[in-house]
N, C-alpha and C positions, 0 to 999 in steps of 0.2 A: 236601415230602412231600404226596402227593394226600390230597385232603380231602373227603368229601361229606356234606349233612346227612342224617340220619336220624333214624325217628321211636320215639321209646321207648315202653314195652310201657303208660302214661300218655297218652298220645297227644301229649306234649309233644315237641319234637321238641330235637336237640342234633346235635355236630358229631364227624365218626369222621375220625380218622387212620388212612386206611387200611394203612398201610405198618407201625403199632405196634399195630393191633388196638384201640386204644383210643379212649375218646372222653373227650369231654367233662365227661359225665354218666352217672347211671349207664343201662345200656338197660332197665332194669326199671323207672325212670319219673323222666326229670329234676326233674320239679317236685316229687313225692314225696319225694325226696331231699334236693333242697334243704333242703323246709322239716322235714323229720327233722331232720337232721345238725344242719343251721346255723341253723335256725330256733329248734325246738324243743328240740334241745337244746342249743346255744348262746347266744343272744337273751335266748328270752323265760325259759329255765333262771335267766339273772344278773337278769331281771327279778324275777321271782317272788323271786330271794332279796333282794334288796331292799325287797320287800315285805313279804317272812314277818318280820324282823328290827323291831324297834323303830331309831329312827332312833339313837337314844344307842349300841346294841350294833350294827350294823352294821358288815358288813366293808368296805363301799364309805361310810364316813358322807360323802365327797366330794358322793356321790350319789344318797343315800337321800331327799335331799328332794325331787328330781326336776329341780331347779332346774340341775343342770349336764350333759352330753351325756357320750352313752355313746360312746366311741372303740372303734371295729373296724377292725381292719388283714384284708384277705383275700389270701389266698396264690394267687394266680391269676385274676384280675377275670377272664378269659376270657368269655363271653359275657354276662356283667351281669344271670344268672340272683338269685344272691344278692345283689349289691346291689340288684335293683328289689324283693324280697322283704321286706329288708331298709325299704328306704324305705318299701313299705306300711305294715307293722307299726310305723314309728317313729311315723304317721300316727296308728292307732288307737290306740297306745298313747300317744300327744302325748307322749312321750320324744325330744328331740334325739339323734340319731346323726351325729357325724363318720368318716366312712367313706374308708379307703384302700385300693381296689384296685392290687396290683403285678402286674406284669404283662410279662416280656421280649416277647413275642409277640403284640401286639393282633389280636384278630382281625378279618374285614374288612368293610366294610359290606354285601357284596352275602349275604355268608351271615349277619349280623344280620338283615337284612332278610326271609331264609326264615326265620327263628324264629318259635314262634307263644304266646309265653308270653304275650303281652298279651291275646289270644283269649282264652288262656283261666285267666288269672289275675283280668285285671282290665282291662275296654278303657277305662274312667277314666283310667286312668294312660298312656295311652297318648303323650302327648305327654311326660312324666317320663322312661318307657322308652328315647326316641328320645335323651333329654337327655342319659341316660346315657353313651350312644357318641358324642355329637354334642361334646360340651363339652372342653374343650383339655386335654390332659395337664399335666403337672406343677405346676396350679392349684388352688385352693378352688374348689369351683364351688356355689353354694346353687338344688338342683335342688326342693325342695319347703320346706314349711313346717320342719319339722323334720328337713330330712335333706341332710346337706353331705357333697359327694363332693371326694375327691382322687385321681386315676390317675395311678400312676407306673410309669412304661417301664422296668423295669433287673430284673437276675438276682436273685433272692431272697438270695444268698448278699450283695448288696453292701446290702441294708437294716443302716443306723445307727442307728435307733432305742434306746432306753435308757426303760422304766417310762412308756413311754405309752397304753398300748394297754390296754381292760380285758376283751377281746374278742379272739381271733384266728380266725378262720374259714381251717383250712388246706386247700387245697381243690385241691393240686398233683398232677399226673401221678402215675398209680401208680408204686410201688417197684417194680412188675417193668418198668417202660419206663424210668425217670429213677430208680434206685436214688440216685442222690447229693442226689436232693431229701428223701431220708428220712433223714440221717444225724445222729450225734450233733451236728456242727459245726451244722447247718442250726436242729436244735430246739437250742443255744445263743443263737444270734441270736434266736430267735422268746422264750427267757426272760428274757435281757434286752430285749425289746420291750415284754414285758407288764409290766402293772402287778404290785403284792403281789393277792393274792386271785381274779387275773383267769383267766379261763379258755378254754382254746383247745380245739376239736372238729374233729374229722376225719374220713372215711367210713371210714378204712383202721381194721382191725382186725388187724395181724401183728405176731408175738410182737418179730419184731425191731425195729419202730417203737415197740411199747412202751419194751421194754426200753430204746431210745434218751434217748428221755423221760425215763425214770426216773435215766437216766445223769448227765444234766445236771442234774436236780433237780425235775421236776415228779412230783406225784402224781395217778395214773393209774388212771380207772377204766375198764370195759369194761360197755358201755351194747348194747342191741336194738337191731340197724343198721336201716337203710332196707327196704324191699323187696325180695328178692333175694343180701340179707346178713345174719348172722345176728348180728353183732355190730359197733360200731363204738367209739371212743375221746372220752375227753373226759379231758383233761388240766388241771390246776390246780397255780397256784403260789401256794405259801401257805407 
């Protein structure tokens, strides 16, 4: 399918399939979005409740002392917007984050290359960013101080995971282009992936991804989307 970059209404720029109308990110501002959805209300949300909690009554006491790494699994590593968001913030927060982007479709390095997140996120990080796409699939890779990547090549539906994950960043093609990425079976795999307490976010806000959710057994609230959207999802299993 033809591909080309373009630049969102943020000045950040992401990638349009032009054949499905869709992109990447969203075009009202990728970086915006990212760190909406998956930052803020994902991340640094399990952050803060870790905090607000005495260490005795926490829901994560795994991790409430700081001493053990926040596992995120992402539904779609696709341009390695959120994982390099993600590795900033495990920085300033000196939180360890083990981090698994999947991913059937890698994308290639000449259109990484026209990205300009490191412009204008952070040109610090600029060799970090390159690590991201640079570093071997199916591996641990230790790309910063506190931030360890793993990319794996294969179809979402074939993830085995079982209560690892305290984190899901779902970050897959919308349900009107890949409707089988939204389905009951699909958020089964993602509840047994997660931990008890753990919490997965999504940009997508339709009644019938709720409902999905709610099918298999998460509880489901409906949060202030990004820019451009008026609502978006954060599901928990508890």
């Amino acid at each position: 399918m033809k591909r080309k970059i373009i630049t969102t209404s943020d000045g950040s720029k992401t990638i349009q399939i032009e054949d499905w109308n869709e992109q990447y990110h969203s075009i009202h501002g990728a970086i915006q979005e990212a760190n909406h959805v998956f930052i803020k209300h994902g991340l640094l949300f399990f952050c803060t409740e870790l905090d607000s909690v005495s260490h005795e009554g926490s829901r994560h006491p795994e991790l409430a002392s700081g001493s053990h790494p926040i596992n995120i699994l992402e539904i779609g590593f696709g341009t390695g917007l959120n994982a390099f968001l993600t590795l900033i913030q495990a920085e300033q927060l000196k939180q360890s984050i083990n981090y698994v982007g999947v991913e059937a479709y890698p994308v290639e390095a000449d259109e990484i290359e026209q990205l300009n997140y490191v412009a204008l996120i952070s040109q610090a990080h600029q060799a970090q960013f390159e690590q991201l796409h640079q570093v071997t699939w199916e591996e641990r890779h230790k790309v910063s101080s506190y931030f360890q990547l793993e990319k794996q090549q294969k179809f979402f539906r074939d993830i085995k995971d079982e209560s690892v994950f305290d984190i899901i960043y779902f970050d897959a093609f919308g349900a009107r282009v890949q409707p089988e990425l939204w389905t009951e079976g699909i958020f089964s795999i993602m509840y047994k992936a997660i931990k008890d307490n753990g919490v997965l976010v999504t940009y997508s806000a339709k009644g019938s991804v709720r409902r999905a959710m709610e099918a298999i057994g998460f509880t489901v609230e409906r949060l202030p989307g990004p820019p451009g959207k008026r609502e978006m999802l954060r599901a928990r299993k508890i």
